[in-house]
C-alpha positions as CSV (number, residue, x, y, z in Angstrom):
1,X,14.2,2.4,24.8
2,X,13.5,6.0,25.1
3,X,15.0,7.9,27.8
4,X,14.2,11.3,30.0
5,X,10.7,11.8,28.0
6,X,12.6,12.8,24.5
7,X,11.6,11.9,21.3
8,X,13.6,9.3,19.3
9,X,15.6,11.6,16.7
10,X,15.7,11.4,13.5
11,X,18.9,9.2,13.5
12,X,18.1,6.8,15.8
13,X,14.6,6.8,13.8
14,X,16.6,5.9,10.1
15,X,19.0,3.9,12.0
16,X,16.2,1.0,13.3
17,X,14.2,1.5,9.9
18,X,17.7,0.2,8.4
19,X,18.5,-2.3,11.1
20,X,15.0,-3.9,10.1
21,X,14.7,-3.8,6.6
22,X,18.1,-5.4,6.9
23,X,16.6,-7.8,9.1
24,X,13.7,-8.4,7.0
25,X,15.2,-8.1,3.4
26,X,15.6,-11.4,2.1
27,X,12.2,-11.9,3.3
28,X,10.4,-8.7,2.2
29,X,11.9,-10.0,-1.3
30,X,10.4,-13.8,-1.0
31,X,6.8,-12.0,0.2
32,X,6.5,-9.4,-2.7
33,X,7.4,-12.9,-5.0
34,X,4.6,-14.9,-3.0
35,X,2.1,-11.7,-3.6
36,X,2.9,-11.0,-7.4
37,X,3.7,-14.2,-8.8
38,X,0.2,-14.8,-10.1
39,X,0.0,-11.5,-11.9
40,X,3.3,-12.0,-13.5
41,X,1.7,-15.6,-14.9
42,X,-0.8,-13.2,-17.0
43,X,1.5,-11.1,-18.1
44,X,2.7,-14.1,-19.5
45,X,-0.1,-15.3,-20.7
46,X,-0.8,-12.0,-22.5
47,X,2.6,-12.6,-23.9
48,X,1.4,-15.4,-25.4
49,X,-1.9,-14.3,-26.6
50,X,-0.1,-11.3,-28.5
51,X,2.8,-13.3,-30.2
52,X,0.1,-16.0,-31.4
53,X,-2.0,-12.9,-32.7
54,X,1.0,-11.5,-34.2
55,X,1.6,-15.1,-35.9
56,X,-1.4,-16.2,-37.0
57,X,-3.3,-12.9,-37.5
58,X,-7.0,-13.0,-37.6
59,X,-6.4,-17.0,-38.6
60,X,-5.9,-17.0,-34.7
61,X,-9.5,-16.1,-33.8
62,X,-11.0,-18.9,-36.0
63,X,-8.9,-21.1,-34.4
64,X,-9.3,-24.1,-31.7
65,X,-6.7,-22.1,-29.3
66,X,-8.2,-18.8,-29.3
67,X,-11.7,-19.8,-27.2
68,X,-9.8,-21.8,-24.5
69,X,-6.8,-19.1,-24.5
70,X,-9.2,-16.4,-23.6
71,X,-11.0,-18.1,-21.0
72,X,-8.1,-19.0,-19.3
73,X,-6.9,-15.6,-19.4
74,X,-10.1,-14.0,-17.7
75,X,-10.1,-16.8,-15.1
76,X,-6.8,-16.5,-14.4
77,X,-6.9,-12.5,-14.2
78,X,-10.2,-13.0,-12.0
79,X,-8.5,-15.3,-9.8
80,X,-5.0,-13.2,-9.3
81,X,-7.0,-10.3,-8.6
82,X,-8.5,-12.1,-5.6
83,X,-5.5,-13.9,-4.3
84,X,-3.2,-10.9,-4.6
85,X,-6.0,-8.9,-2.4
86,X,-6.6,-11.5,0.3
87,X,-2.5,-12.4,0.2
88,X,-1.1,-8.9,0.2
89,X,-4.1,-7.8,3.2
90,X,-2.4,-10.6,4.9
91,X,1.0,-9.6,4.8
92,X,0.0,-6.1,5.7
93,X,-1.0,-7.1,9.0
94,X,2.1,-9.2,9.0
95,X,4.2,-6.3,8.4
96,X,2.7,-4.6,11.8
97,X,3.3,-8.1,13.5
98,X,6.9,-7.7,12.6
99,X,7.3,-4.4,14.1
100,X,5.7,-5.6,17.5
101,X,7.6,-8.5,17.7
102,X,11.1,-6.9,16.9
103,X,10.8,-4.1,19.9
104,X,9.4,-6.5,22.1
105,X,11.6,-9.5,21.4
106,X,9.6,-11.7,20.3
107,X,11.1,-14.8,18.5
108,X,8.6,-15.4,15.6
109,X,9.9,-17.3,12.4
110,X,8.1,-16.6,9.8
111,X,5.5,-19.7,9.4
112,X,5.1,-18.1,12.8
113,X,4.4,-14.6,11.7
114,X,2.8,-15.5,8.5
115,X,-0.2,-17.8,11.5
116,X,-0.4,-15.2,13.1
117,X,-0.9,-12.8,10.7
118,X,-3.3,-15.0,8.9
119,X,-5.6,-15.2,12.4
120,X,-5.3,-11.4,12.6
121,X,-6.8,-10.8,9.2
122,X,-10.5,-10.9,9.4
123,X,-10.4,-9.2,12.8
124,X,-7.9,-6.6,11.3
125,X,-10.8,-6.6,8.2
126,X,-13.2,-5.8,10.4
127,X,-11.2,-3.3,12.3
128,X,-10.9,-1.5,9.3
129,X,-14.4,-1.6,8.1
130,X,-15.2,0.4,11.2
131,X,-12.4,3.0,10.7
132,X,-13.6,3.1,6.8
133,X,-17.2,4.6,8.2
134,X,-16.6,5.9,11.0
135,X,-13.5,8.2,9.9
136,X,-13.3,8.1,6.2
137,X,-17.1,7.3,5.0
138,X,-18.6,10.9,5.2
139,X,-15.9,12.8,3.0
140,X,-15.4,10.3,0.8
141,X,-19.1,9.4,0.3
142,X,-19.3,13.3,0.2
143,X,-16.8,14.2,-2.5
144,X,-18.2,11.4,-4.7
145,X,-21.6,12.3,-4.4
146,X,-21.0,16.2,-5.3
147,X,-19.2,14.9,-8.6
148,X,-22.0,13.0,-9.3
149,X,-24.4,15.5,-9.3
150,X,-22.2,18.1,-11.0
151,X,-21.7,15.4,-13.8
152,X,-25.6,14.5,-14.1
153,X,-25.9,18.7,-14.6
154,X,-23.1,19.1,-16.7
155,X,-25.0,16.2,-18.7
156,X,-27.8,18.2,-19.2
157,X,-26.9,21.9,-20.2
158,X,-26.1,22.6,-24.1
159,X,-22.5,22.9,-24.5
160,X,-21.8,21.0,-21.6
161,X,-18.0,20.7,-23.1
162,X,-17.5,24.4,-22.6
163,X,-18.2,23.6,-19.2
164,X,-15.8,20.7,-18.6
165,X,-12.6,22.5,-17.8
166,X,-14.3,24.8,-15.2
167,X,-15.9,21.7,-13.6
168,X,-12.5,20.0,-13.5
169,X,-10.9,22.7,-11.8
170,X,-14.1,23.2,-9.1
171,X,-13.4,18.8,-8.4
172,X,-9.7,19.2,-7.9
173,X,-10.1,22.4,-6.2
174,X,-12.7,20.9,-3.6
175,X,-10.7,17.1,-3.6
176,X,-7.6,19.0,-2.4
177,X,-8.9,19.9,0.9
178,X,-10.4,16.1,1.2
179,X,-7.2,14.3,0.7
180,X,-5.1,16.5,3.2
181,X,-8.3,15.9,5.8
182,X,-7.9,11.9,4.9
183,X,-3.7,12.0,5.1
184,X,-3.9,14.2,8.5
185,X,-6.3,11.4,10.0
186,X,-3.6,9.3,9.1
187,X,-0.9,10.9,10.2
188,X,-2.5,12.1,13.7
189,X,-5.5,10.6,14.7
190,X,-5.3,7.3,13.4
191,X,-1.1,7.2,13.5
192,X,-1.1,4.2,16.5
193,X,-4.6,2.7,15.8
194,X,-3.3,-0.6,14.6
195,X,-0.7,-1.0,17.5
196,X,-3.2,-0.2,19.6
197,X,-5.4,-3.0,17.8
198,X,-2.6,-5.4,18.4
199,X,-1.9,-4.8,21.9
200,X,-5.8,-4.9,23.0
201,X,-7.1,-7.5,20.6
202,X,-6.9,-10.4,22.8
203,X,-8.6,-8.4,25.6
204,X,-12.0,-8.7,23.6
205,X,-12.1,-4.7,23.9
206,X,-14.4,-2.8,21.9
207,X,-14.4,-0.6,19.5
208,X,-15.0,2.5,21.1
209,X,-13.1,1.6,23.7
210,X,-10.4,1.1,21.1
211,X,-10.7,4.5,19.9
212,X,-10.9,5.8,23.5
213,X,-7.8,4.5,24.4
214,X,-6.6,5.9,20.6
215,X,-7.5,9.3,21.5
216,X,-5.5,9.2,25.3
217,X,-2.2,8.6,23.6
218,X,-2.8,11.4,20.7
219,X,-3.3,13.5,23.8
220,X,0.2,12.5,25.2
221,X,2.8,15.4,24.0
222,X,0.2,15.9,21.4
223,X,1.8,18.9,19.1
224,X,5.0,17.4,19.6
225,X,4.2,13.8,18.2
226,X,2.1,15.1,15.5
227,X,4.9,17.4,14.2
228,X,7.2,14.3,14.2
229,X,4.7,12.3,12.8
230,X,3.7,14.7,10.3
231,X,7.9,14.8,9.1
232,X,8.3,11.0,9.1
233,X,5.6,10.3,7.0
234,X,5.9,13.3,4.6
235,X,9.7,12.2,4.4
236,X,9.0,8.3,4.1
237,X,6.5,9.5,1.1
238,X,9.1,11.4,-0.6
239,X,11.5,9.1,-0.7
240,X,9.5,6.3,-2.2
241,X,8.2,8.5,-5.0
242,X,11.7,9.6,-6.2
243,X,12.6,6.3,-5.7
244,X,9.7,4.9,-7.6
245,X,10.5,7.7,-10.3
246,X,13.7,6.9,-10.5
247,X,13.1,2.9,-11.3
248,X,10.4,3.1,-13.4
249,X,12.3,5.7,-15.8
250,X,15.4,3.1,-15.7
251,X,13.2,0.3,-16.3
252,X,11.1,1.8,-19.0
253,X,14.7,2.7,-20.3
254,X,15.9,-0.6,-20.3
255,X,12.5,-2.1,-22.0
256,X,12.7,0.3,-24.6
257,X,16.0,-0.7,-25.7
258,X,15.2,-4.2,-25.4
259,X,12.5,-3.9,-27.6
260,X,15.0,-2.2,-30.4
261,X,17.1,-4.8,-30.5
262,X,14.2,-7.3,-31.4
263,X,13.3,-4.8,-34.1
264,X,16.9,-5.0,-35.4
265,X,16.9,-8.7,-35.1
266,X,14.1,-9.2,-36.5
267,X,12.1,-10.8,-34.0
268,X,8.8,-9.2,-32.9
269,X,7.9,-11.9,-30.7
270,X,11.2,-11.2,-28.4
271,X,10.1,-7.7,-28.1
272,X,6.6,-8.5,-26.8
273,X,8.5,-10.8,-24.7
274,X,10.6,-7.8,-23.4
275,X,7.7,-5.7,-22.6
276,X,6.1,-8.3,-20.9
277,X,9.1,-8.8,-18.6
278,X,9.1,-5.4,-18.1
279,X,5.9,-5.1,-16.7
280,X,6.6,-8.0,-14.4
281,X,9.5,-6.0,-13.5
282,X,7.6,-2.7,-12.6
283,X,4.8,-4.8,-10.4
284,X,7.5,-6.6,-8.4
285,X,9.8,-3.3,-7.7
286,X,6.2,-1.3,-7.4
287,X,5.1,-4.2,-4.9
288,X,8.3,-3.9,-3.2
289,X,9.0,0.0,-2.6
290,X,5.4,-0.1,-1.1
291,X,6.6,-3.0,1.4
292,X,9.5,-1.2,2.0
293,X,7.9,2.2,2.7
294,X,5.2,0.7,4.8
295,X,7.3,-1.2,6.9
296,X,9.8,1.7,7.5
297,X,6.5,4.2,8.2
298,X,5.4,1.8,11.0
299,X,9.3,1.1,12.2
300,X,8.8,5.4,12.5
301,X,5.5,5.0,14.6
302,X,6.0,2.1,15.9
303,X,9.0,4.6,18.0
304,X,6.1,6.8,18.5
305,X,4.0,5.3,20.0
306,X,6.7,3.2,22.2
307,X,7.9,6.6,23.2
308,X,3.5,7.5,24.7
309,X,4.0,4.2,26.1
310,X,6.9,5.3,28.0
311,X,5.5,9.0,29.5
312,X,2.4,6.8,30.3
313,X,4.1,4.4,32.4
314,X,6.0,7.3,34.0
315,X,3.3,9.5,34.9
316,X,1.5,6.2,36.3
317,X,4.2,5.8,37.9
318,X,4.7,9.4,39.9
319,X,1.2,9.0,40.4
């Protein structure tokens, strides 16, 4: 895989992240579908409630529909909001399993994939409950608490409103620092945790051994795989938010002249109809472009990491 101790470059990095999602297309498509389809159901259903508003007026309310409509609607949101958690948790893991198994040749179909992914996921839940407070708890929990103390002041001086703007400034000026602390944990302490949570889980290994073994590859050509990883993710976060931009602007585009065209016809419910296909439409490419831009960010580190595993061996090896 990687040769003489060098990095993977950037081409050979773009050229696997395409060979994969290539590989994984059809697929990535069929699992956003499996994650969204519930929420694209109330979007329907709102659809519905709207149009039979629009129809009926306040006649709707006093009628036999409106009570069973509106408790099928919160059940329903209720009950997409916990299977598109617990589904789309899954298919993260599953994501990483894909990775694994495509550098090390593993043949998994994806029933295959999708088992093991699901046996993975309340370990992988409880893996991350343990990186949540031991890495991200104190200035999260931190940064909350300080606005909620500057809120319950701000509450209790006269003219607190002339207040508010300098407050404002003062959270984002002091949450600035705290997300670039969280996304350089991510991109150099805690870059290989989860391979490293895949390759050991089966050895029953703690987790401070877990993070001990974490912190002996960050140590491996350290500056150099932080700077790499540092560009990858930066680059693999750019492109998904002009890509993002660019599809919801076309989208909103396309839903806004849909919805003139039911005005001209004369059809109110068809436009409601359009704007609730067009929200389907953002959550499913949304959904998508965040598949996408994990799967190539762990295709990046995934090479990473392969790369530590490498100078490892090696130095075992001369040893």
């Amino acid at each position: 895989m990687v040769e003489d101790n060098i990095l993977p470059s950037y081409k050979e990095t773009l050229e696997e992240i395409g060979k994969q999602l290539k590989f994984r297309k059809k697929l990535l498509v069929k699992r956003t579908i499996t994650i969204i389809w519930p929420i694209a159901i109330f979007f329907l259903l709102v659809f519905l409630f709207l149009y039979l508003f629009m129809r009926m007026g306040m006649d709707f309310l006093q009628s036999w529909i409106w009570g069973p409509l509106a408790i099928t609607l919160a059940v329903w949101l209720l009950s997409a909001v916990v299977y598109y958690v617990t589904v789309a948790w899954i298919f993260s893991v599953e994501r990483l399993v894909w990775v694994k198994s495509f550098f090390t040749k593993e043949q998994l179909s994806p029933e295959q994939s999708w088992r093991k992914a699901k046996s993975l996921s309340l370990p992988a839940l409880s893996f991350t409950s343990k990186i949540l407070l031991r890495f991200y708890s104190l200035p999260l929990v931190g940064y909350i608490g300080f606005v909620i103390v500057s809120v319950a002041i701000l509450l209790q001086l006269k003219n607190a409103e002339n207040f508010l703007l300098p407050m404002l400034i003062i959270w984002i000026g002091v949450g600035i620092p705290v997300a670039i602390y969280l996304y350089y944990l991510k991109v150099k302490k805690l870059k290989f945790i989860w391979f490293i949570f895949l390759d050991f889980h089966e050895d029953k290994k703690r987790f401070r051994e877990l993070l001990e073994i974490n912190n002996h590859f960050n140590e491996i050509k350290e500056s150099d795989v932080f700077k790499r990883s540092l560009t990858l993710n930066l680059g693999v976060d750019t492109v998904r938010h002009a890509i993002d931009t660019i599809t919801m602007s076309a989208l909103r585009n396309l839903e806004r002249f849909a919805v003139r065209g039911a005005e001209r016809l004369q059809l109110p419910g068809l436009g409601i109809f359009a704007v609730a296909v067009g929200r389907i439409l953002e959550v499913f490419t949304q959904e998508l472009s965040g598949h996408i831009t994990e799967l190539s960010r762990s295709i990046a580190i995934y090479m990473l990491y392969q790369h530590v595993w490498d100078t490892i061996e090696k130095e075992e090896d001369r040893d």
